[in-house]
C-alpha positions in Angstrom: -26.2 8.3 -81.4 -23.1 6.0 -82.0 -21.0 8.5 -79.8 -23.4 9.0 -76.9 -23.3 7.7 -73.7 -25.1 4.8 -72.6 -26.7 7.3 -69.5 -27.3 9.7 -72.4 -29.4 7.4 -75.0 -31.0 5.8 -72.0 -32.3 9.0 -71.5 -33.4 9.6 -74.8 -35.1 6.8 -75.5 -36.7 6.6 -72.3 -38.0 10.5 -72.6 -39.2 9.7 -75.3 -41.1 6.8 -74.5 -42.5 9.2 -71.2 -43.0 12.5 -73.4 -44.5 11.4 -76.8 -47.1 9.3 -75.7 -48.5 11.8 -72.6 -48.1 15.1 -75.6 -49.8 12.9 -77.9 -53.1 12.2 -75.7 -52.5 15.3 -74.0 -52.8 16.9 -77.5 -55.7 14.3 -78.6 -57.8 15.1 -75.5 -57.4 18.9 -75.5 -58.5 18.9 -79.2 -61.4 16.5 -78.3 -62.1 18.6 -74.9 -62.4 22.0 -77.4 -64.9 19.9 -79.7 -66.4 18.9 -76.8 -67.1 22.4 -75.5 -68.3 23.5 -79.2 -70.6 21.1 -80.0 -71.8 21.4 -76.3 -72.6 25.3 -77.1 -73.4 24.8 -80.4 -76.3 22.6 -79.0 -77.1 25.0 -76.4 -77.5 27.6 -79.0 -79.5 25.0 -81.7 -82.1 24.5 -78.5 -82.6 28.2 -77.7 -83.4 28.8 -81.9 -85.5 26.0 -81.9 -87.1 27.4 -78.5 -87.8 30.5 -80.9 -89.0 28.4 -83.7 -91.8 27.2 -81.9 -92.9 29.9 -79.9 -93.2 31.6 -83.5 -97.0 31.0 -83.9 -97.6 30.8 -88.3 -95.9 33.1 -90.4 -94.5 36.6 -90.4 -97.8 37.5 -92.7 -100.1 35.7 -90.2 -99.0 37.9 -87.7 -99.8 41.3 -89.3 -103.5 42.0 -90.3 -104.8 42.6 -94.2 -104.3 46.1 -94.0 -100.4 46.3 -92.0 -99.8 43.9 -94.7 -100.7 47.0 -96.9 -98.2 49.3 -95.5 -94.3 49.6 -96.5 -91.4 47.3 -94.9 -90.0 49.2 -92.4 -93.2 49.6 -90.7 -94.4 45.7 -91.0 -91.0 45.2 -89.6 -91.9 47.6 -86.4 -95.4 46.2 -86.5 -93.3 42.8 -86.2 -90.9 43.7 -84.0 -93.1 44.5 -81.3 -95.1 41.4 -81.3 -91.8 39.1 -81.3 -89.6 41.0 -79.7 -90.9 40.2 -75.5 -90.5 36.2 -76.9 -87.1 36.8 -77.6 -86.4 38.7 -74.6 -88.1 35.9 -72.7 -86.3 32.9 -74.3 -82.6 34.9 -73.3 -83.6 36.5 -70.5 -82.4 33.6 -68.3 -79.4 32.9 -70.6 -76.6 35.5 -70.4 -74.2 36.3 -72.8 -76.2 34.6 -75.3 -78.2 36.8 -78.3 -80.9 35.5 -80.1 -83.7 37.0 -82.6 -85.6 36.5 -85.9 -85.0 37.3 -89.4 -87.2 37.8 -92.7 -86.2 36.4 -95.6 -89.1 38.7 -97.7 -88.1 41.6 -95.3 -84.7 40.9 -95.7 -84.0 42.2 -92.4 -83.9 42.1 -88.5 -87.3 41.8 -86.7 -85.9 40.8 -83.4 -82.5 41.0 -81.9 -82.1 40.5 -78.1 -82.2 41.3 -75.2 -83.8 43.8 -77.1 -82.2 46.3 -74.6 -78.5 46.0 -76.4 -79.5 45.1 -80.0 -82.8 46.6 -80.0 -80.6 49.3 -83.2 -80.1 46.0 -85.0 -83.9 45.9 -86.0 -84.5 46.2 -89.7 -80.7 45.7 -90.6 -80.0 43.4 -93.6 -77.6 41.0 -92.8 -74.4 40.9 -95.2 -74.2 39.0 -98.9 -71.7 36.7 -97.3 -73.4 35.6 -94.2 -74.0 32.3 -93.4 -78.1 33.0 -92.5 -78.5 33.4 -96.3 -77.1 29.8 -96.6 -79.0 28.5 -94.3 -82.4 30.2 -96.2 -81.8 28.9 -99.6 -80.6 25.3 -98.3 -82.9 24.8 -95.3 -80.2 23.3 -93.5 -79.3 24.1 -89.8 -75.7 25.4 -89.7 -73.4 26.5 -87.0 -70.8 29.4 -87.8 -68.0 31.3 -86.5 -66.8 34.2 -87.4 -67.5 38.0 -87.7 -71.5 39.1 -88.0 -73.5 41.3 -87.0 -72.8 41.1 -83.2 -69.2 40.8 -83.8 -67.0 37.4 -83.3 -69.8 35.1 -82.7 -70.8 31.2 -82.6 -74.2 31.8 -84.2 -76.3 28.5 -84.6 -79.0 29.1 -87.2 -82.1 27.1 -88.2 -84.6 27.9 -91.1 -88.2 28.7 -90.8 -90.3 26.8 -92.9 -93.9 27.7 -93.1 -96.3 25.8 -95.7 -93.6 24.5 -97.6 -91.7 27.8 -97.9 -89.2 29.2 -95.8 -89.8 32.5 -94.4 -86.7 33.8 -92.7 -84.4 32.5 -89.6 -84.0 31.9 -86.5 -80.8 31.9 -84.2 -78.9 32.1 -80.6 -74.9 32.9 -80.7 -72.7 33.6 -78.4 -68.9 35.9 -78.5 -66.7 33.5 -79.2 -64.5 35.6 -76.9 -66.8 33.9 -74.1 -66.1 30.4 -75.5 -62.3 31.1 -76.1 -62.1 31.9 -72.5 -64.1 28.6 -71.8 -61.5 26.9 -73.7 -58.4 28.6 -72.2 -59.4 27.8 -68.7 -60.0 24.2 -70.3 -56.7 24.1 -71.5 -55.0 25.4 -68.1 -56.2 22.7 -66.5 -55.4 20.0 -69.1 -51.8 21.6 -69.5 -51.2 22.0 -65.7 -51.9 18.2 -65.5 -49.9 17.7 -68.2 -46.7 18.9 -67.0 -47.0 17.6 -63.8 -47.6 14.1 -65.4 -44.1 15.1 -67.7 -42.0 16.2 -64.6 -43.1 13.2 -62.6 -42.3 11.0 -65.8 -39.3 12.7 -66.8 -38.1 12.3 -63.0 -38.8 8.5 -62.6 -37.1 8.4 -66.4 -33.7 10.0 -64.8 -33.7 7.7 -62.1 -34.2 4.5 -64.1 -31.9 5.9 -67.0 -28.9 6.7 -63.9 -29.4 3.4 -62.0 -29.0 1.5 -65.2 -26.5 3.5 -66.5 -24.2 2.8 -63.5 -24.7 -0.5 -63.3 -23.3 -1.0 -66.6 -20.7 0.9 -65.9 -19.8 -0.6 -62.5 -20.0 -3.7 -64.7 -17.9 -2.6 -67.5 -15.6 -1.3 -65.3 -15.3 -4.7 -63.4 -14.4 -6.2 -66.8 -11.6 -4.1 -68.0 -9.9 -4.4 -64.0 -11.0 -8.4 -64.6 -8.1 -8.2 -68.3 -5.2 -8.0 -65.8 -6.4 -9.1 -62.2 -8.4 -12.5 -61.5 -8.6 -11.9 -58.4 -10.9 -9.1 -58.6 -14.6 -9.6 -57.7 -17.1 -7.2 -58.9 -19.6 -5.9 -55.8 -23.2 -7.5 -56.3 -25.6 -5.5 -58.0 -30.0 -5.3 -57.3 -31.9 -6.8 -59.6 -30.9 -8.8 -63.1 -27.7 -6.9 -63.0 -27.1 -8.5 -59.7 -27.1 -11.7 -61.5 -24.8 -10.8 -64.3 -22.1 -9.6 -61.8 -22.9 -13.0 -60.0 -21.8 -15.0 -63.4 -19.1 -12.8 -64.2 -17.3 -13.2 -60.6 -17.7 -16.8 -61.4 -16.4 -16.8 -64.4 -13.1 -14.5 -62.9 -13.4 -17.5 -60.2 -13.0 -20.0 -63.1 -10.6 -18.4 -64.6 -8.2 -17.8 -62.3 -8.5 -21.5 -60.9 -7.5 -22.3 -64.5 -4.6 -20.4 -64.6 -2.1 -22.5 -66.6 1.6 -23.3 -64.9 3.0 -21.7 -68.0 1.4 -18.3 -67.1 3.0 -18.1 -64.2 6.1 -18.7 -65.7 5.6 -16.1 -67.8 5.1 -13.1 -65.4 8.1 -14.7 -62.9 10.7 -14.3 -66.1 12.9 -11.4 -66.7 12.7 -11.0 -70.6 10.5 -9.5 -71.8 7.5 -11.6 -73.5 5.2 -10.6 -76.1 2.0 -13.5 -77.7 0.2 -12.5 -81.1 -2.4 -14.3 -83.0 -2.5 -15.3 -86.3 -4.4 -11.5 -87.3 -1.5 -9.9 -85.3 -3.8 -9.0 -82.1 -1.6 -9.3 -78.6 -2.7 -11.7 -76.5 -0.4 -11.4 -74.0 2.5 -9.4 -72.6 4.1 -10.2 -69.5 5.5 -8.1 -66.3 8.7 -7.9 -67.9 8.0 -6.5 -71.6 6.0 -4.0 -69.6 9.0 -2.7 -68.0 11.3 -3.3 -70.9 8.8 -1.6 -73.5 7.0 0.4 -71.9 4.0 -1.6 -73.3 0.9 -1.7 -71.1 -1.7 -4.3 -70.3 -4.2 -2.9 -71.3 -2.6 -2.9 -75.4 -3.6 -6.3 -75.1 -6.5 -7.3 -78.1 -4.7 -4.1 -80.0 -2.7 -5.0 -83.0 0.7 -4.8 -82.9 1.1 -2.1 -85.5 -0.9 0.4 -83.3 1.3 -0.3 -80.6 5.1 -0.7 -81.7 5.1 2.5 -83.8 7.9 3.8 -85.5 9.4 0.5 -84.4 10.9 -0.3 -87.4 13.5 -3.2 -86.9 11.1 -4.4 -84.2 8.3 -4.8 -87.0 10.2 -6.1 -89.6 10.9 -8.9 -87.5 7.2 -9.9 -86.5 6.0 -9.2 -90.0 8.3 -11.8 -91.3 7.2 -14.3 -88.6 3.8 -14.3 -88.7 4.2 -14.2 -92.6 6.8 -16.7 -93.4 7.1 -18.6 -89.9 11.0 -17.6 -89.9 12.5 -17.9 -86.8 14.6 -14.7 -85.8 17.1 -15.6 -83.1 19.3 -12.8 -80.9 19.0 -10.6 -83.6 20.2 -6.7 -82.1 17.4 -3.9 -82.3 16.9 -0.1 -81.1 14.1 -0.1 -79.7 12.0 3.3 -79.0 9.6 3.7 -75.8 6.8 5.9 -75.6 8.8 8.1 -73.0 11.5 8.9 -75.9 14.1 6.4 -74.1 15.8 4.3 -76.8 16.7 0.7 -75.6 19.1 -1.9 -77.3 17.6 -4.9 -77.5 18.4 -8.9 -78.3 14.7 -10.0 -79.8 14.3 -13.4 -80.7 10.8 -14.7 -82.8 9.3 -18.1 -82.9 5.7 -19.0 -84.3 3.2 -20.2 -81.4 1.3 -23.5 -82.2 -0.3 -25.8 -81.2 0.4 -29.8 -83.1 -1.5 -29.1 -86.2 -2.2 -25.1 -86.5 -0.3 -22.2 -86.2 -1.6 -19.9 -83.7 0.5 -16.8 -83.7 4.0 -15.6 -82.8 6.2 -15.2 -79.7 8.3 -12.9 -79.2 10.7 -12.7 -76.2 13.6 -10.0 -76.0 16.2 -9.1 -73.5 16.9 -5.1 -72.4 21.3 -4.9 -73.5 21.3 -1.5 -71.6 23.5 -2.8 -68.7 25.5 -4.7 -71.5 26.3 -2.1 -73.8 27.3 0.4 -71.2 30.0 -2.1 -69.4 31.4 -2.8 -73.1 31.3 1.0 -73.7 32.9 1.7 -70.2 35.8 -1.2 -71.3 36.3 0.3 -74.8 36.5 3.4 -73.4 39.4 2.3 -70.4 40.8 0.3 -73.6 41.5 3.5 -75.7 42.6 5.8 -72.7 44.5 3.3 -71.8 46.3 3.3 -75.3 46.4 6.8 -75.5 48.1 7.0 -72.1 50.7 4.6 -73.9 50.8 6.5 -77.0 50.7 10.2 -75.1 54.4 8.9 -73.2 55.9 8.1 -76.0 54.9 11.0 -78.1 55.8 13.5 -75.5 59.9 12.0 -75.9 59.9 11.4 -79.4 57.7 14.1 -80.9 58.1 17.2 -78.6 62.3 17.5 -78.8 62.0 17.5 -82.8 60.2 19.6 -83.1 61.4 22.2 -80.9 64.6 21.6 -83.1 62.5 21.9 -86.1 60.5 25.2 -84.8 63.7 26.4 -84.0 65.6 25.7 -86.9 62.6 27.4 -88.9 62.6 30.9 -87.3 66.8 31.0 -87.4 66.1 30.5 -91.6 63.1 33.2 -91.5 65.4 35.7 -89.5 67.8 35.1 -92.8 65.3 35.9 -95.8 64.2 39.1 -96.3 60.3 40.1 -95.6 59.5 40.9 -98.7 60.9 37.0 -100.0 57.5 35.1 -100.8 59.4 32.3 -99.8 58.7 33.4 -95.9 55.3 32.2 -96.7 56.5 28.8 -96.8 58.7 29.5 -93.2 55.6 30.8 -91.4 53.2 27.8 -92.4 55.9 25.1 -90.8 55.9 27.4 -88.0 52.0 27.7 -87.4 51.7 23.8 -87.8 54.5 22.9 -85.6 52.9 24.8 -83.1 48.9 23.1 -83.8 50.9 20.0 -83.8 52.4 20.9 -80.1 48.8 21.7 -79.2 47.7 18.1 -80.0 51.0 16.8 -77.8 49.7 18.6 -75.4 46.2 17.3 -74.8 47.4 14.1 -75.5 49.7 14.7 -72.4 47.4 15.9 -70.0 45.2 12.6 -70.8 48.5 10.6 -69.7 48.8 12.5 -67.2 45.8 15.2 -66.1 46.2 17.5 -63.1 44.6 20.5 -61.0 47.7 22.9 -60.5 45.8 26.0 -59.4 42.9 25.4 -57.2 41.7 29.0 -55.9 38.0 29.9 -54.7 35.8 31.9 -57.6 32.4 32.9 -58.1 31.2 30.6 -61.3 29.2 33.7 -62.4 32.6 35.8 -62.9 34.7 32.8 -64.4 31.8 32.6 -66.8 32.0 36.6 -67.9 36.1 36.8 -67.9 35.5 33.6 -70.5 33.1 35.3 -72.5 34.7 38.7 -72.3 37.8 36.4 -73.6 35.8 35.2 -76.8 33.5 38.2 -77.4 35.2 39.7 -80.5 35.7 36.4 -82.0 31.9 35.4 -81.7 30.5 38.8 -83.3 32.7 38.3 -85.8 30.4 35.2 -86.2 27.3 36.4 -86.1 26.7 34.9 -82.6 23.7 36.8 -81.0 25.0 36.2 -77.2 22.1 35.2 -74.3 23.7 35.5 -70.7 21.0 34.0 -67.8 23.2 34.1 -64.9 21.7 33.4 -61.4 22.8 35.9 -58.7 24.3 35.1 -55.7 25.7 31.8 -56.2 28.1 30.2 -53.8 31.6 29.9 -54.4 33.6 27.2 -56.1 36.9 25.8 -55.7 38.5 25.0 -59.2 41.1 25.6 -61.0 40.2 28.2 -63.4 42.3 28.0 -66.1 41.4 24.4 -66.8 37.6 25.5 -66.2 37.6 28.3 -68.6 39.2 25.9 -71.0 36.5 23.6 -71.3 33.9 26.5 -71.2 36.1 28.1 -74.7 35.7 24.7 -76.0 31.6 24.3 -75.7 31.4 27.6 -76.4 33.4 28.0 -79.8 31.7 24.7 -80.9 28.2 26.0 -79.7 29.2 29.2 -82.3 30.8 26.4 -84.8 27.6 24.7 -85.0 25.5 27.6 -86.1 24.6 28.2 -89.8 26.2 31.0 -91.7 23.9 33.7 -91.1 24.2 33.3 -87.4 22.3 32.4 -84.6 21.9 32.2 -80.4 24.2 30.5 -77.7 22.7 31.3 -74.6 25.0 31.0 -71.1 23.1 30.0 -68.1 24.4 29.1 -64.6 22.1 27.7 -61.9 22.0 26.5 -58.4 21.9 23.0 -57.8 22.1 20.4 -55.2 25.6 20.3 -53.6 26.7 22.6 -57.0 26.2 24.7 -59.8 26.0 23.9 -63.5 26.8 25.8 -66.5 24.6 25.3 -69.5 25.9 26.6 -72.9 22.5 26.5 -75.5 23.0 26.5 -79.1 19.7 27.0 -81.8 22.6 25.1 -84.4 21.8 22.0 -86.5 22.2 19.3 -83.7 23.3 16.4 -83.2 23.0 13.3 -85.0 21.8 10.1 -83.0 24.6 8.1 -84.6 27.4 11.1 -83.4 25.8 11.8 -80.1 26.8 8.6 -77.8 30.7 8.8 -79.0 31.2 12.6 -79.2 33.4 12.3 -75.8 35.6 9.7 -77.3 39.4 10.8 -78.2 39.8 11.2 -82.0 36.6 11.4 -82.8 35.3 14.0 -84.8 32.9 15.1 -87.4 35.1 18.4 -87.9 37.2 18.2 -91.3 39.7 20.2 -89.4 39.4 18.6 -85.8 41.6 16.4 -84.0 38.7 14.7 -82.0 40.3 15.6 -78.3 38.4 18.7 -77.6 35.2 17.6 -76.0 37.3 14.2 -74.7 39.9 16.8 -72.9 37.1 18.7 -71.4 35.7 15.6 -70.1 38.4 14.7 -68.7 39.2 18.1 -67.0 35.9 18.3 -65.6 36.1 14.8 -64.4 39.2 15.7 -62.1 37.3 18.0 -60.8 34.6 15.7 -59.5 31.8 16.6 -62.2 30.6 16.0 -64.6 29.4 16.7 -68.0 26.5 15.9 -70.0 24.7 16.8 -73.6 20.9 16.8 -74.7 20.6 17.2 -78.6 18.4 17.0 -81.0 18.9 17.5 -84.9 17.7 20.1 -85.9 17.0 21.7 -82.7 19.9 22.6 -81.3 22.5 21.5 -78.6 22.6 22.0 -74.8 26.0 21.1 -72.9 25.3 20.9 -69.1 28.4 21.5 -67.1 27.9 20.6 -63.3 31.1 21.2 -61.0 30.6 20.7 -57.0 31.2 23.4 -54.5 34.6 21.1 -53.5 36.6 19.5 -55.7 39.1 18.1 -53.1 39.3 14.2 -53.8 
């Protein structure tokens, strides 16, 4: 019953309480009511036999003169018959249903058997081996029986006739147990009717005590969970004794929030995050701000701390070594988790809580770095463009007219050899990496020195198909399985195409790049949005890693062994001129999805 309800085992205990005891002397007076009716028939009956008993005057022999005594059996038992048989009649005349008559225990066999105008073919029968009357003759005890006989299903009561010391036959009076079951039936109606009446009416007044106290201690126990995190809460007053519990507990709430200490206050008015623990690691507190910072609630409070930080690694090792050792951990840097998926940097620092003798616990106070980390990402990131801005100017006058001379110079000595020389090879190598090399200038350049040369209005559906049209061959030669979901009738953008398809050539061959050997999907979507429309390019590749993900827009980064690291920060940076924006969701081992949103104006 451990995970029942409280309504439910009320219930259960109460019904039974109701139920067993009204079964049990329902049961107990129905069996005594049967008994009852039996022994109150099987008197009956004993009274009529006696009633025959005596109105037998002597013997059978006394009856019968010297010479009937003379003559065979079946005529004494005529002779016999006829003398006993209006006594019978008599004696049952005035009770129906019942039979009653005489038997001979020399004659072995019915004299009477009435009313003599049913049984009167009965005369001079013997009764059966088995039958109780035999009993009865050679014991000389009265005995009551039921069961099949000569009537049929019968209570017969039978009682011997003793004459002079011997006994001479039977007498007895039954009645069809059919009769008596009927008796007993209509008994029982009665006696079950009342029962279940006295069951609903029981079982009714158990629902209504089991549901009253039921929510009562519900309303209560709800008042004491709201009471964890709000004082000021009163519980309403119940009836009864559960009126005085709530009484007690809203004084208690009073007390308590009277008593509220300065430093709790304190607590919920700071802005770091605050955590308490005692000594077995159970929180006893967590303030406004850890709530906010964490994602903790207050109701984790009295939970240990390993069922609530989780998969917080950094964060445990930290409290572990507290409340173990008592070291004191101060501004140490951690990733911290929520439950929502959001990771949060974090500055956590550890102290053990005590009192001037004992140690009580640990405290544990931490600051969110979210608004930190991003202003020295947004200066590291001004820092390098800034230096590649530098670098890009002087690249552009002291790289770019080399090699042109170089390129040049190259193709004059390749027009001299012969095509069949193997040392063209040699020629047509400088020549493809001067020109890679002039690729790099060139994004290097337009981060010095970005610009939107030709602006034209184009539906974003059919800038997406001419760029996959462009890269078609090249991504079935992959094994690229391609997924277009392209919302009709969007509105027109203005862009400058070129620059656009760029970036989509970029997400798309790295979307294919990032696919294992054997293939996979890149789906192209395009959606309607607010004030725009954005471009999602979906890849089923490996992912991600978390460490990659935040710096995969930053110039010379790269996790490519042939990449130069100024792909994705070029596209950025195109779609930034624009006036949108790009963004990535990732997940290793689950793919990639690249969100391109560009406004319907990119005018600044």
């Amino acid at each position: 019953m451990r995970g029942l309800s409280l309504r439910v085992k009320l219930m259960f205990i109460l019904t039974l309480a109701v139920v067993i005891p009204i079964l049990g002397s329902g049961y107990v007076l129905i069996q005594r009511a049967e008994h009852s009716l039996i022994a109150e028939k099987e008197s009956k009956l004993f009274g009529i036999a006696h009633s025959l008993d005596i109105n037998l005057p002597g013997d059978y022999d006394s009856l019968l003169t010297k010479d009937e005594q003379k003559l065979p059996d079946r005529e004494k038992i005529t002779i016999l018959n006829s003398k006993l048989v209006k006594v019978t009649d008599q004696i049952v005349a005035s009770i129906p249903g019942v039979g009653a008559g005489y038997y001979s225990k020399d004659l072995d066999a019915i004299i009477t058997y009435g009313p003599s105008s049913e049984f009167s073919s009965k005369m001079g029968e013997p009764i059966a081996p088995e039958h109780k009357g035999r009993e009865v003759m050679v014991k000389g005890i009265p005995e009551a029986a039921r069961g099949q006989m000569v009537r049929g299903q019968i209570l017969n009561a039978m009682i011997p006739l003793q004459r002079n010391g011997r006994i001479i036959g039977y007498a007895w009076a039954n009645e069809l147990t059919k009769s008596v079951d009927e008796q007993i039936r209509s008994m029982e109606m009665v006696m079950y009717l009342t029962l279940g009446i006295a069951l609903i009416v029981g079982l009714s007044i158990v629902l209504t005590i089991a549901n009253n106290v039921s929510s009562s201690v519900q309303r209560i126990i709800a008042g004491l969970r709201r009471l964890r995190s709000d004082f000021e809460y009163r519980m309403p007053i119940c009836n009864g004794e559960f009126g005085e519990i709530t009484e007690a507990i809203n004084d208690m709430a009073a007390s308590l929030e009277k008593s509220r200490s300065h430093t709790d206050m304190i607590m919920e008015s700071m802005v770091d995050g605050v955590i308490t623990l005692d000594k077995t690691g159970k929180l006893t507190n967590v303030n406004d701000a850890a709530v906010r910072i964490s994602g903790l609630e207050k109701e984790d409070i009295g939970k240990n701390w390993f069922e609530v930080l989780v998969d917080q690694m950094s964060f445990q090792t930290l409290i572990l070594e507290t409340l173990d050792t008592g070291k004191v951990f101060i501004g140490n840097e951690v990733v911290f988790t929520r439950n929502d998926g959001r990771t949060v940097p974090l500055s956590v620092s550890t102290s053990t809580l005590r009192n001037k003798e004992h140690i009580l616990g640990a405290v544990i106070v931490f600051k969110d770095l979210s608004e930190r980390k991003v202003f020295e990402d947004w200066v590291r990131r001004i820092d390098q463009l800034a230096a590649i801005g530098e670098l890009a100017a002087g690249v552009a006058h002291e790289i770019r007219n080399p090699l042109a001379a170089i390129s040049g110079s190259v193709e004059i000595l390749l027009d001299e050899i012969p095509k069949d020389n193997p040392s063209r090879m040699f020629g047509d190598v400088i020549v493809r990496e001067i020109t890679r090399i002039n690729g790099i200038v060139e994004d290097l350049l337009y981060f010095a020195k970005p610009s939107k040369n030709y602006i034209s209005r184009i539906d974003p559906n059919k800038l997406v198909s001419e760029t996959l049209a462009l890269l078609s061959p090249s991504l079935k030669k992959d094994l690229v399985v391609l997924i277009k979901d392209f919302e009709p009738d969007l509105a027109m953008i203005s862009v400058d195409s070129g620059l656009i398809k760029q970036v989509l050539v970029n997400l798309l061959l790295n979307a294919a790049q990032a696919l294992p050997p054997q293939g996979g999907e890149v789906k192209v979507r395009t959606r309607k949005v607010e004030e725009g429309i954005t471009i999602d390019v979906i890849d089923t590749g490996s992912g991600i890693s978390p460490e990659d993900l935040p710096r995969i827009f930053d110039p010379f980064y790269t996790t490519k062994d042939r990449g130069t690291g100024l792909g994705l920060a070029v596209s950025n940076k195109i779609v930034e001129i624009h006036h949108g924006h790009l963004k990535v969701e990732s997940k290793q081992g689950g793919g990639t999805t690249f969100t391109l949103f560009l406004p319907y104006t990119t005018e600044a």
